[in-house]
C-alpha positions in Angstrom: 1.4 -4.9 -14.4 1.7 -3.4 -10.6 -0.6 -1.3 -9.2 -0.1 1.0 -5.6 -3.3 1.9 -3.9 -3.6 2.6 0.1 -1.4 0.0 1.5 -1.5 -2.2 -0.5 0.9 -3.7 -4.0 -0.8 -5.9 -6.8 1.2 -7.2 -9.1 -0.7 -9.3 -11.7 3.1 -11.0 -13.0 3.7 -12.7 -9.8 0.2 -12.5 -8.8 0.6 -11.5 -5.3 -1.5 -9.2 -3.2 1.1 -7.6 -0.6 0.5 -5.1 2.4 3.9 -3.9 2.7 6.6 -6.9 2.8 3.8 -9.5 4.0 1.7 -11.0 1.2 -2.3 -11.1 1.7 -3.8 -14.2 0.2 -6.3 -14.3 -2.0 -7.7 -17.1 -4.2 -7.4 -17.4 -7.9 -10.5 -16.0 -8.5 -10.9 -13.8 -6.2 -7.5 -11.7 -7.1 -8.4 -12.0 -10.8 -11.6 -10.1 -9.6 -9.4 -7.3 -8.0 -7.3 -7.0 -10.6 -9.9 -6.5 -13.1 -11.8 -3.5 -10.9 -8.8 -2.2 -10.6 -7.6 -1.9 -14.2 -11.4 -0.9 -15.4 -11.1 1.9 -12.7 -13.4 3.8 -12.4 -15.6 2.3 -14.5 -18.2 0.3 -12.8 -18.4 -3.4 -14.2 -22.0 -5.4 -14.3 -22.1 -8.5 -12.8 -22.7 -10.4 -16.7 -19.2 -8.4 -17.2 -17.3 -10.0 -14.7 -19.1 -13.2 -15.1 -17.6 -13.4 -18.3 -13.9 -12.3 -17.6 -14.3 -15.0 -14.4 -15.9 -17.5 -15.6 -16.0 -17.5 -19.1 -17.0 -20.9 -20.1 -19.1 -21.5 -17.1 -23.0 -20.6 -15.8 -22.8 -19.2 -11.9 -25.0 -17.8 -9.9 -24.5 -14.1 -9.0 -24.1 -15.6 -5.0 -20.4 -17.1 -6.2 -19.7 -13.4 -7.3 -20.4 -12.3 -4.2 -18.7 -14.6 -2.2 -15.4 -13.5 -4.0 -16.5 -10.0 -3.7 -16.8 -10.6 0.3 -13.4 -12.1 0.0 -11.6 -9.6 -1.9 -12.8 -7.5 1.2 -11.5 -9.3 3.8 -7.9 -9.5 2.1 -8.3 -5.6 2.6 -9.5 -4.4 5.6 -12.6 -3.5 4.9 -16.4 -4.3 4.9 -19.9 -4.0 2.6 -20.6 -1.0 4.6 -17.8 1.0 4.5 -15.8 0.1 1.4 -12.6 1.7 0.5 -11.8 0.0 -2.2 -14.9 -2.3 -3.6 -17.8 -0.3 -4.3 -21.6 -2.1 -4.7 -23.1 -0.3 -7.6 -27.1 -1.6 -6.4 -28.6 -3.5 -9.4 -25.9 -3.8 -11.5 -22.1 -4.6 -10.2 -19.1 -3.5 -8.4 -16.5 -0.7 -9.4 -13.1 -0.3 -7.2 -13.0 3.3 -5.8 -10.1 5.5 -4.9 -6.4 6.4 -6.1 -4.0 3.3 -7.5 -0.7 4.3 -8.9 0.3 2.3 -11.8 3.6 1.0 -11.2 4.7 -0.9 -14.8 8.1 -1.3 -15.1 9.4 0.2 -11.5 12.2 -2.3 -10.7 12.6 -3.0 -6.7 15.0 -4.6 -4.4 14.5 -8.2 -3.6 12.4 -8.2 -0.3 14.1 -11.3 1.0 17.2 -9.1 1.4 16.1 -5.5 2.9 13.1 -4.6 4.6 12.2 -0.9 5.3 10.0 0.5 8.4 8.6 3.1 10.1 8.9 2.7 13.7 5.6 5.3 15.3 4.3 5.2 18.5 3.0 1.7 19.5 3.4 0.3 16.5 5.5 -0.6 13.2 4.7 0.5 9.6 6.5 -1.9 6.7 7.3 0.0 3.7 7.0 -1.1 0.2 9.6 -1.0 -2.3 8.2 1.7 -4.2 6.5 5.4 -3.6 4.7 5.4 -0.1 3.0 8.3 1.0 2.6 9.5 4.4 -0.7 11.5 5.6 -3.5 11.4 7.7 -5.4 10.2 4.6 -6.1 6.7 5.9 -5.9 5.3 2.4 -2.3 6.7 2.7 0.3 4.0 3.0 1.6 5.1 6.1 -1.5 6.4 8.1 -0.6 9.0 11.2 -4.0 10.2 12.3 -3.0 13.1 14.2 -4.2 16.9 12.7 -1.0 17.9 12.9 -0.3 15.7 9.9 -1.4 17.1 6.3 -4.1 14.2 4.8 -0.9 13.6 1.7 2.0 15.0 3.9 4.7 13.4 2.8 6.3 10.9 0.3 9.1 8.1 0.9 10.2 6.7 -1.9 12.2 3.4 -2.4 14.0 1.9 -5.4 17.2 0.6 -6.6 19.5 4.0 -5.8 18.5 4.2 -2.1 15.7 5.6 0.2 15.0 9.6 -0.1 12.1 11.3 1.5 10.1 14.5 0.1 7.8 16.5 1.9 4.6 17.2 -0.2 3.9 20.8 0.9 2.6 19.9 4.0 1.3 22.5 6.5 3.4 21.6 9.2 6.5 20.7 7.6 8.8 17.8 8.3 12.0 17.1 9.9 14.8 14.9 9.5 17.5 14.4 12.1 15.9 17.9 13.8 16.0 20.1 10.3 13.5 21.3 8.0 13.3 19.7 4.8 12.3 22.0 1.4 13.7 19.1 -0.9 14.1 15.3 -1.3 16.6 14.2 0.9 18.1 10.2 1.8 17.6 8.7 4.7 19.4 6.3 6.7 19.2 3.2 9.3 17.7 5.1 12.5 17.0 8.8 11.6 14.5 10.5 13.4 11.6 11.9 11.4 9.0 14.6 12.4 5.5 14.8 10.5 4.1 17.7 12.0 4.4 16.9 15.2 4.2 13.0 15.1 7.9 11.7 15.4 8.9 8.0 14.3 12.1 6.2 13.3 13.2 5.0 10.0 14.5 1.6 9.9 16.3 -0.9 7.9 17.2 -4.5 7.8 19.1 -6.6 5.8 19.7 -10.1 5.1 23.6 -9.9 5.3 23.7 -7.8 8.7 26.4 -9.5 10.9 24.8 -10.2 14.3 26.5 -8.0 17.2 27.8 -10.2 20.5 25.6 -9.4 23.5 28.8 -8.6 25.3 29.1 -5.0 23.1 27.8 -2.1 24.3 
């Protein structure tokens, strides 16, 4: 079972946590914990329920639940006081908050061979092999915080018959190689993309690209 949520892929098969292409570690117990809140959303779990589903044949003090909660934080970006993910229900457990897209039995490309990216200003934005949504939502996978951006403005999706990118009714619109877009259209190594009025490149690599000589132009 995969799930999507924010920036972030679980896939409970392989067990890997993954921010885009680059894989967040977490310990055993500690992702078991995440995957759990996850598929219980958005029911809150007590801390005897995950005691039991963690440590099932063991007695541990609620402290070794909180260490993994702290951890399961960490691996995301976020903190006790402003969770986006990991919610504290006071007095009786945790509960995992927000939108995750359940992505069981999606296929996607092997991620040693292509990598996709967003090139914005001042910095790069991986893509994931799967549905990414653009916004200024900033549990969107590809966060643009400008108001010209809608919070769910956009959606690139990514799977074994190519790269195609859908605006999502956005109030400002978006542009691909300087035209409008009203439906899904590919894209392509290098094509210039305008979210409202944020511009950034798409990009692509792959494993079997020949390397130029530096005496080409």
């Amino acid at each position: 079972m995969k799930w999507q949520f924010g920036a972030f892929l679980i896939d409970e098969d392989t067990r890997e946590l993954r921010r885009g292409d680059v894989e967040v570690h977490l310990s055993p117990k500690a992702f078991d914990l995440l995957a759990t809140l996850i598929r219980e959303r958005p029911s809150a779990l007590s801390k005897s329920e995950l005691h039991a589903v963690l440590w099932p044949q063991s007695f541990v003090s609620d402290a070794s639940l909180a260490t993994l909660v702290a951890e399961v934080r960490s691996a995301l970006d976020e903190s006790a006081r402003t969770p986006r993910f990991v919610r504290t229900v006071h007095r009786h457990g945790y509960a995992f908050r927000g939108d995750a897209i359940e992505l069981a039995g999606r296929g996607r490309p092997a991620r040693s061979s292509v990598v996709y990216w967003i090139q914005a200003p001042l910095r790069q934005i991986p893509l994931s092999a799967d549905e990414n949504v653009v916004g200024r939502d900033p549990h969107a996978h590809v966060w643009l915080d400008s108001p010209s951006v809608s919070r769910r403005h956009a959606r690139i999706t990514i799977d074994d018959s190519g790269v195609t990118l859908e605006d999502l009714q956005s109030k400002n619109g978006t542009q691909v190689r300087g035209c409008v877009i009203t439906d899904p259209v590919p894209l392509s190594d290098g094509d210039e993309i305008v979210f409202g009025s944020v511009s950034v490149t798409f990009r692509v690599w792959a494993a079997d690209a020949s390397t130029k000589s530096g005496a080409e132009p």
